[in-house]
N, C-alpha and C positions, 0 to 999 in steps of 0.2 A: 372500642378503645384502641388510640394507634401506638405503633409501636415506640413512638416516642416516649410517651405516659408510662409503656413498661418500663423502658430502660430507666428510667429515671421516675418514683412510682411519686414521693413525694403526700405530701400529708394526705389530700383527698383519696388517693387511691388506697392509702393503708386504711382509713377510716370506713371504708365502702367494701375493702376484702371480705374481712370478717363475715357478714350479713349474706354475701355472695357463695361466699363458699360453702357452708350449710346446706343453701339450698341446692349446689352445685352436687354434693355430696349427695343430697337426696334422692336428686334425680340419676344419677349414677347408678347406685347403690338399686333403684326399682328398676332400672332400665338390664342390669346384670339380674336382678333375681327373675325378671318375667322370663329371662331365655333359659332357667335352669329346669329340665327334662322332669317328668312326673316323677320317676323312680329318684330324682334326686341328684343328680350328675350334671355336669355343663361337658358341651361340645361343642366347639366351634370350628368353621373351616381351616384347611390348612393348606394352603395355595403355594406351590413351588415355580417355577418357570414354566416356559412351553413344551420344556421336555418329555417330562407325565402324559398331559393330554395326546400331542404328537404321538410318543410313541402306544397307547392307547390307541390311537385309529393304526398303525403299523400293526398290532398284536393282531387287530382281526382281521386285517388283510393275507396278516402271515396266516392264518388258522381258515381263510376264505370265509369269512364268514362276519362280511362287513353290514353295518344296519345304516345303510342311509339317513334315514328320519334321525339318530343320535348324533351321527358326524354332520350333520346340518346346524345342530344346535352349538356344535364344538367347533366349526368352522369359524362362527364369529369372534368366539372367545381367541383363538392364535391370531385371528385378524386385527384386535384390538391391543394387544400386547406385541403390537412390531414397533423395534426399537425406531429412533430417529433416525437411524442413517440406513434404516432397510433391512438390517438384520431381526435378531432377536437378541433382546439382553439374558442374564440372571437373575436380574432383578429389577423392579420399577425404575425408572428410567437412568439403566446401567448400562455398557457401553457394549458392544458389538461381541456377541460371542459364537465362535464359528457351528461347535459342535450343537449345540439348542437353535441354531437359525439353518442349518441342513436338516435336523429332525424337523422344524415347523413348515415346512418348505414342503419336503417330502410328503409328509400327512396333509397337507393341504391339496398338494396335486394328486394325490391317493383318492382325495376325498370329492374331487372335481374340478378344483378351482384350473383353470385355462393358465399355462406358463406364461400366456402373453399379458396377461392380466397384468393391470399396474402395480396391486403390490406384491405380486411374485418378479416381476421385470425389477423392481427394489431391492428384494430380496437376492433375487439370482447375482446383482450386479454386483451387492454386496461380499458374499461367500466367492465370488470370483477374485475381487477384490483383496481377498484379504490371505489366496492362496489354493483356492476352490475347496473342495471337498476330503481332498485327502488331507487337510491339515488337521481334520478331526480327532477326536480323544479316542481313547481304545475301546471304549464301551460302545460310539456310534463307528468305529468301523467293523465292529462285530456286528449291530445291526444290518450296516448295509452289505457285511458278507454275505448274512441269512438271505436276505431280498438277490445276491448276484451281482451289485453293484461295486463291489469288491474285491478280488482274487484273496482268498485263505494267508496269503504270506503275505496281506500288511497288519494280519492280529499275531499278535505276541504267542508262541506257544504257551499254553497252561493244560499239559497232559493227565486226564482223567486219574491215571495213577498216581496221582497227586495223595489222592486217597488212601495211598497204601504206604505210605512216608513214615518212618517212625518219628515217634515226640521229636527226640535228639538231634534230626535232620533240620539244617540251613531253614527249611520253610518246612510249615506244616499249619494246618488250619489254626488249631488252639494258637501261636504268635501271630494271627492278625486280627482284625476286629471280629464285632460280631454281624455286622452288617456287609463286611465283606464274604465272611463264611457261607451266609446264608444266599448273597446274589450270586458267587462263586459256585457252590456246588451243584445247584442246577444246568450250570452253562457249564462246566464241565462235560457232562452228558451231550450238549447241545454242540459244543464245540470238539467232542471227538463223534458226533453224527454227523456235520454239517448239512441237514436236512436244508433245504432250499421254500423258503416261502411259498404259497401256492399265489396270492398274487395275482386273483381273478382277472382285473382290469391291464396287466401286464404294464404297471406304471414304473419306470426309472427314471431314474436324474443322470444320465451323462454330462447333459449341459450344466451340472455343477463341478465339471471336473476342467482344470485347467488344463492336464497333462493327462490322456487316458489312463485309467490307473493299469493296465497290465503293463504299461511301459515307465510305471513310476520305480526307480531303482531301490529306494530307500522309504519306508515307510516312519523307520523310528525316531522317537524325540533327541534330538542329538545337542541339544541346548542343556542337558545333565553331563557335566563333567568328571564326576567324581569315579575315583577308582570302581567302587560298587556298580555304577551306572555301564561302567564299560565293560567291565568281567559280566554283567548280566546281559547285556548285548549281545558281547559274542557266545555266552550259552544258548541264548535264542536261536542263534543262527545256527549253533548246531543241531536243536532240536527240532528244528524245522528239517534237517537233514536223516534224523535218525528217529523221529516219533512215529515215520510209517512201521516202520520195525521190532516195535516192542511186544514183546509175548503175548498173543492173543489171548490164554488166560488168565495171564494177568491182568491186561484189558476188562475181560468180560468179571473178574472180582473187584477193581475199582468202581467198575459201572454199578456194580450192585448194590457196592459198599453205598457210592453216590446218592444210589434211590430209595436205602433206607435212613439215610440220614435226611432225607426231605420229607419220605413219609413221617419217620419220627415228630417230626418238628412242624407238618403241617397247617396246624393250629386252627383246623377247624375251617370254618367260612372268615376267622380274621387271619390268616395267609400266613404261610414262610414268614419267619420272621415281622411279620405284620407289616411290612413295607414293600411298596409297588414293585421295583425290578426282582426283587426277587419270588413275586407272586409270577408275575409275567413270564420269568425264566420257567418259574415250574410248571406254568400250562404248557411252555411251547416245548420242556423237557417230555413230560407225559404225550402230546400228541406226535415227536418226533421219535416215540418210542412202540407209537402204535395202539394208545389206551384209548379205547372205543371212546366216544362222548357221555354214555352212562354210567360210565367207572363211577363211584364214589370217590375216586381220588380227582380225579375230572371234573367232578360237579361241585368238587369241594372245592376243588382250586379255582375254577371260573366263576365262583360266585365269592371268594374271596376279591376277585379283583370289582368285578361289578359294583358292591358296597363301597369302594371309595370314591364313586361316580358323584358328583353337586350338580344336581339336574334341574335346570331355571327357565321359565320359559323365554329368556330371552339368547339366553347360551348356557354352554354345560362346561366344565370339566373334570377332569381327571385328578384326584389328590394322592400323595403322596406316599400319607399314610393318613392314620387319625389320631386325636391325640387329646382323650378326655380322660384319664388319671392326670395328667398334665393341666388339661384346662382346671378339671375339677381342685385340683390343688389349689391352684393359682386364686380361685375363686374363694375359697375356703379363706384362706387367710385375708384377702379384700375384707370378706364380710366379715370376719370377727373384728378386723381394725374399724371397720364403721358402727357395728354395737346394735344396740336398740333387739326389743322383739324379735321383728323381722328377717333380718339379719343374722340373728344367732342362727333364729330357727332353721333358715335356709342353708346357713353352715353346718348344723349337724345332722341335715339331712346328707347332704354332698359328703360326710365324714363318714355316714352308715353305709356311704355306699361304697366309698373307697376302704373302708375295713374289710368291706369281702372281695377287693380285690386282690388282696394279698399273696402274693407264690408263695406258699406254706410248704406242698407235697413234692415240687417238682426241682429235682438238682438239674440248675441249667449247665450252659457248656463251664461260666464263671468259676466252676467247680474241678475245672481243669487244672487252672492251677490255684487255686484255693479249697483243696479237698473235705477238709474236714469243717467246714463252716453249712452252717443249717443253710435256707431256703429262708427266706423272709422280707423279702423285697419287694416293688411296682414296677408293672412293665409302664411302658408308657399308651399304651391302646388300652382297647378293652382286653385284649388278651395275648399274651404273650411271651408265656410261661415257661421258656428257657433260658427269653432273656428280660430281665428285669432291669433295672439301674440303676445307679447311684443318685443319680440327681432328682427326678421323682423317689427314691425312696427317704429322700431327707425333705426333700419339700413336705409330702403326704405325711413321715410323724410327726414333724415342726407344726403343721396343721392338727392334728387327730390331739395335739399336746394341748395344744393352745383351746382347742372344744373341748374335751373333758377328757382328760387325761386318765381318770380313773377306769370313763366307761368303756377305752381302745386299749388299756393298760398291756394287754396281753398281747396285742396288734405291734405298738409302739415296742416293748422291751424284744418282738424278733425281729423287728423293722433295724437301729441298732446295732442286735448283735450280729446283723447282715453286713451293715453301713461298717462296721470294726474290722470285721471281717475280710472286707474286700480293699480294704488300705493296700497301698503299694507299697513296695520297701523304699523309695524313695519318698518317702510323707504325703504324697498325695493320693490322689482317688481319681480314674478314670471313668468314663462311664458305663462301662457293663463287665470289665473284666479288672483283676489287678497287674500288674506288671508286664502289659501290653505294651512293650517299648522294645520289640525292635527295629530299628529304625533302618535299616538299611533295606528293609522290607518294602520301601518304599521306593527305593531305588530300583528292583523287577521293569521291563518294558511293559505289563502288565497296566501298573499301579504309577500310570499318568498322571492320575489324579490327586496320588501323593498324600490320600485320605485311607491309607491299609491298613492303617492301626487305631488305636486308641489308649494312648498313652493321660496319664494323669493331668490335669488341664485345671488352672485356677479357678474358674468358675464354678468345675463342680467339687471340686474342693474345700470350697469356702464353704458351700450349702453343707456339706457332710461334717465339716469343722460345726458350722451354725445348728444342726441340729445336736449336737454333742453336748455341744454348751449351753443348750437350751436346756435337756436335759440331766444337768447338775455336773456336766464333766466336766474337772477342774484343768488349770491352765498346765497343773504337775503331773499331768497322764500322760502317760508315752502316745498315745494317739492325738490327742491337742497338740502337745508339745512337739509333735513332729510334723505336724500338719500347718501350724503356724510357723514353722520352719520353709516347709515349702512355700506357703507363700510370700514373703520374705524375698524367698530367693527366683520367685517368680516376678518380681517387679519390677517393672522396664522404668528404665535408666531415665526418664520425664516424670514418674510416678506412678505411671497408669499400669493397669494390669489387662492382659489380652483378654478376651470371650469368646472363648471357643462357640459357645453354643448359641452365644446372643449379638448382635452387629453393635459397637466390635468394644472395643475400650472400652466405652461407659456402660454396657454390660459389665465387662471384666472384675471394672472396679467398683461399682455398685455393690456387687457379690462379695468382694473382699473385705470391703468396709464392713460390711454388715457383717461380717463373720469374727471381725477382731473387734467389732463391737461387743459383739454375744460372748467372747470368751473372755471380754475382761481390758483389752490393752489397753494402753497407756495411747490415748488418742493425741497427745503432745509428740509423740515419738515422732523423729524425722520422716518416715516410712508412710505415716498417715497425711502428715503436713505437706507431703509431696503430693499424696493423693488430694488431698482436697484442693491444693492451690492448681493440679492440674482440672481438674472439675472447673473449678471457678473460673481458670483462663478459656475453657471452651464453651461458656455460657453464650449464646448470643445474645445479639440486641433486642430483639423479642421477649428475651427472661429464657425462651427451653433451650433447649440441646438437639442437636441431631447428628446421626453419623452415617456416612455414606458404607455399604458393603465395599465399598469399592478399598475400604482399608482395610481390608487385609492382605492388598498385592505390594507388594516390596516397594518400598519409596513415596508411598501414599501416607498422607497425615494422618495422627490418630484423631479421632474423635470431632472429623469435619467434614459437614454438609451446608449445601447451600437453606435447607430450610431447618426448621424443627418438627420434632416429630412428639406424639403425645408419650409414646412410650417411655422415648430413651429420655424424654425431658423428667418422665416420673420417676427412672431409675435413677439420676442424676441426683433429684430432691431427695430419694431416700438413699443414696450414698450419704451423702451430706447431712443429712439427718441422722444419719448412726454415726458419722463423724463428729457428732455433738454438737454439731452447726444451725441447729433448730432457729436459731434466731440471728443468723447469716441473713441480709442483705439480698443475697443471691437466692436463698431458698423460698424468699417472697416474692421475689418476681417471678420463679419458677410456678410457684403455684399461683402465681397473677395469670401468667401465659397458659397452667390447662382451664384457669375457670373462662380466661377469655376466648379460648377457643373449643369451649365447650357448646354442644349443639344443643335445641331447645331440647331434644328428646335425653340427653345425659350422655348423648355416645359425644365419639370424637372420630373424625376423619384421618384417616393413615394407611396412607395406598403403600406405602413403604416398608420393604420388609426387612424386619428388625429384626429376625430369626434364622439363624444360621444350622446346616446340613450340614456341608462340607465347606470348610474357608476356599474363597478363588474356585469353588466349583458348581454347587449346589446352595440354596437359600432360601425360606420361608415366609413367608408373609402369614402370621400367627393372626387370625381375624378376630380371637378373644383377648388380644394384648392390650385394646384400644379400650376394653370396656373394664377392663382388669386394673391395671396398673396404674393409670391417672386415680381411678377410683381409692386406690390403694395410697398412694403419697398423699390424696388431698387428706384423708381420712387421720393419717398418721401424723400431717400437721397440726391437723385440728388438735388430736390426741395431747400431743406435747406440748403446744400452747398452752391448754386448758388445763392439761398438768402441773403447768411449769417445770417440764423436766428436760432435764439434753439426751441425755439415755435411752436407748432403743431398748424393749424387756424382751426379743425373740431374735433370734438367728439367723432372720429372713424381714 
């Protein structure tokens, strides 16, 4: 069908949808339930850039103890992800990024590939190109201190005794995220040891350096202007003058403090925080501290990073993290919106599984400053029980609600009184902690990356607003009532709302919609009509939606790619579908464009990652998005057609 016929669908195609889409749904609908796990859980891969893999063959290099036969299988994969102009992107075919195309570079020539080689001669000319090596982020030129390819004075001081800061102090762990704390405190350790890689094959990259770095004057990002930016500058500078000097035992009480806040938090073979750099820190923390290879904290930590390995015979890499309460959510509620036997039954299988995932015992860090609030929430892995979060724990009871509410009853009311709980004072909800705003935290020479915190963010606000209102909270609670304040006052000035979590806009506003659907608004209000008529001017001529990562950099348009994507085209319909737009014009050709690009097996093709890390830094490519979310819109039209209703009944 071309894309003529979508734009313009016209009596034949409305008459032929119908009968299409059923079947559409069907095959959908068996194509997600065959990949859901015996025990009842979905998990799909979770692919970030080449950074992961990359710095994966770096970790064993630094530890010597590299395995040829796996870096063979992960050579192809960085091989195949080199951007257009030589470098490596962030994201499916995203534009040039220095810090991710010096890690792939590195790990390639670690791993054998010849400098002369065509696509390293691409690459190299590229990172020369664009400023060589030292223009890198502060995480890889911590890397490449450990390796020697760096002098110690172009990383930011961050003094171990960090650790010994009281609450009240400028900076202190509890005000930054939680994924900061956790990649942080291992590399403290690592960065008051600077142990040196061992580096068997004796490989560097000189030749990405334009200016030898020991004659480079200035390391720091000096494109921050702001007063914060330059008072933190010049305390760098001093403390690169004066951190040889600080009391040895104070030193040796931070270092400890350090090591038991990792042992604490461990978590078993699912890792620190359950996310890669800070597994990684903590192997190369424990061996730069001398813990034999049999330690139990050694075998814990090395084989937490191992399990995020995707091992294929044609190439392998490295994941990020995992992320099956997330998947399994996601999945849960597809399959209640499509019904039938089947369906259910696979839902409340996924729903018994996610009721025993619940943090019930465990007060994580969130409890810092939200002290007296129970435990009751979802990590987003299999485990990882200190830190749990808001946006999985409103998806998961939104889910557990909608399969049977009576028989999670106990599950759902601490899930909740979690989600109530962890409200910020400014009306929204961040994702693992409350009132994680302060912002000039970001401003550190550290915190390049300008992702140190985690401040309340619309998208998961809306989900904690949407599970609220699912569950009978009315619009005159001071938690709704404050929550639909924030987002209100979150609404960018075209009508769209940001996505922190999701690429970029039509994430945002998806989320929002469907949450002021759930508690009731007045979808005439100017506030929605903005939303939807932006939705509708980003439709393309295809009928879906797509949006580039590339918007979230300063002066990039919201909600424009050159193609469509299955995801964000499904988020789009089910905006607009809780917008009461069920029989919108636009919502028909949207779901004309996933039936017609739907594949004979039910899945849909989407190399493009519509999952966001960190904005402008870090990004996702979610491999269970494609079988989830198409699945989920077509399902919900059907629903409302055969209803005849405009009304969304859930919060999500």
């Amino acid at each position: 069908m071309s894309s003529a016929q979508l734009a313009d669908p016209g009596p034949g195609l409305r008459s032929s949808l119908w009968d299409r889409l059923e079947r559409g749904i069907e095959r959908a609908a068996g194509g997600l339930i065959a990949r859901q796990q015996a025990d009842g859980h979905f998990v799909f891969e979770l692919e970030a850039d080449a950074t992961i893999p990359a710095e994966y063959i770096l970790l064993r290099h630094f530890l010597g103890e590299s395995d040829a036969a796996l870096e063979q299988r992960i050579i192809p994969y960085l091989r195949r992800i080199q951007g257009r102009r030589g470098g490596w992107p962030l994201f499916h075919d995203g534009e040039f990024n220095i810090s991710a195309s010096v890690k792939a570079y590195f790990a390639l020539k670690m791993a054998g590939d010849a400098p002369d080689a065509p696509h390293m001669k691409r690459a190299r000319q590229a990172i020369l190109d664009y400023g060589g090596a030292a223009r890198c982020n502060v995480f890889t030129r911590i890397q490449l201190a450990l390796y020697g390819e760096l002098p110690w004075r172009a990383v930011p001081v961050m003094p171990v005794e960090i650790m010994l800061l009281p609450r009240w102090f400028p900076f202190h762990l509890d005000k930054v995220s939680y994924w900061s704390r956790t990649v942080l405190v291992p590399l403290l350790v690592l960065m008051a040891l600077r142990p040196r890689a061992r580096n068997p094959r004796r490989i560097g990259i000189s030749e990405l350096f334009v200016t030898p770095p020991d004659q480079v004057a200035n390391f720091y990002d000096m494109e921050r202007h702001s007063i914060w930016a330059r008072l933190f500058r010049g305390l760098d500078r001093v403390l690169h003058i004066v951190e040889p000097w600080f009391p040895r035992p104070a030193h040796r009480r931070a270092t400890e403090r350090a090591i038991a806040f990792v042992v604490e938090r461990l978590n078993g073979e699912d890792g620190l925080g359950a996310i890669y750099p800070a597994m990684a820190n903590t192997v190369m923390m424990f061996d730069a501290l001398g813990y034999p290879l049999d330690h139990p904290h050694v075998v814990t930590a090395r084989r937490a990073v191992e399990k995020l390995l995707i091992l294929k015979d044609d190439e392998s890499y490295c994941q990020p993290c995992v992320s099956p309460v997330w998947d399994s959510g996601l999945a849960a509620h597809a399959l209640m919106e499509v019904g039938g036997t089947a369906a259910t039954a696979a839902a409340r299988q996924a729903s018994d599984w996610l009721r025993d995932r619940q943090v019930l015992n465990v007060v994580g860090d969130w409890a810092a400053a939200r002290p007296g609030v129970r435990p009751g929430g979802w990590a987003f892995q299999y485990a990882n029980p200190h830190y749990p979060d808001l946006d999985d724990t409103a998806l998961v009871v939104m889910a557990l609600d909608r399969v049977d509410h009576e028989r999670y009853r106990e599950a759902i009311e601490r899930g909740v009184e979690w989600v109530v709980g962890l409200q910020s004072r400014n009306g929204g909800w961040g994702s693992f902690d409350a009132d994680n705003t302060h912002s000039y935290l970001n401003q550190i020479p550290f915190a390049d990356h300008g992702a140190l915190l985690d401040p309340p963010t619309a998208d998961v606000s809306a989900r904690c607003l949407g599970v609220l209102a699912q569950l009978g909270y009315r619009a005159d609670h001071p938690a709704v009532k404050t929550g639909i304040d924030f987002l209100l006052r979150e609404q960018e000035a075209d009508g769209s709302w940001y996505g922190r979590w999701g690429v970029n806009y039509v994430y945002g506003t998806w989320s929002v919609l469907a949450a002021l659907n759930a508690v009731g608004a007045d979808m005439e209000t100017p506030a929605v009509q903005r939303a939807v008529a932006w939705l509708l001017d980003r439709q393309r001529e295809d009928g879906g939606w797509g949006e580039d990562a590339a918007s979230y950099a300063p002066g990039q348009p919201y909600g424009a790619y050159d193609r469509s994507t299955a995801s964000q085209t499904a988020w789009a319909v089910l905006g607009l579908m809780a917008a009461g737009q069920v029989n919108h014009d636009a919502v028909e050709r949207g779901v004309a464009s996933l039936i017609c690009t739907q594949k004979a097996d039910g899945d849909w093709d989407e190399p493009s990652y519509t999952g966001t890390g960190f904005p402008r830094v870090f990004y996702l490519r979610y491999h269970g998005y494609r079988f989830v979310f198409p699945l989920w819109a077509l399902a919900r039209y059907r629903n409302l057609k055969q209803g005849n209703a405009a009304a969304v009944l859930y919060g999500i």
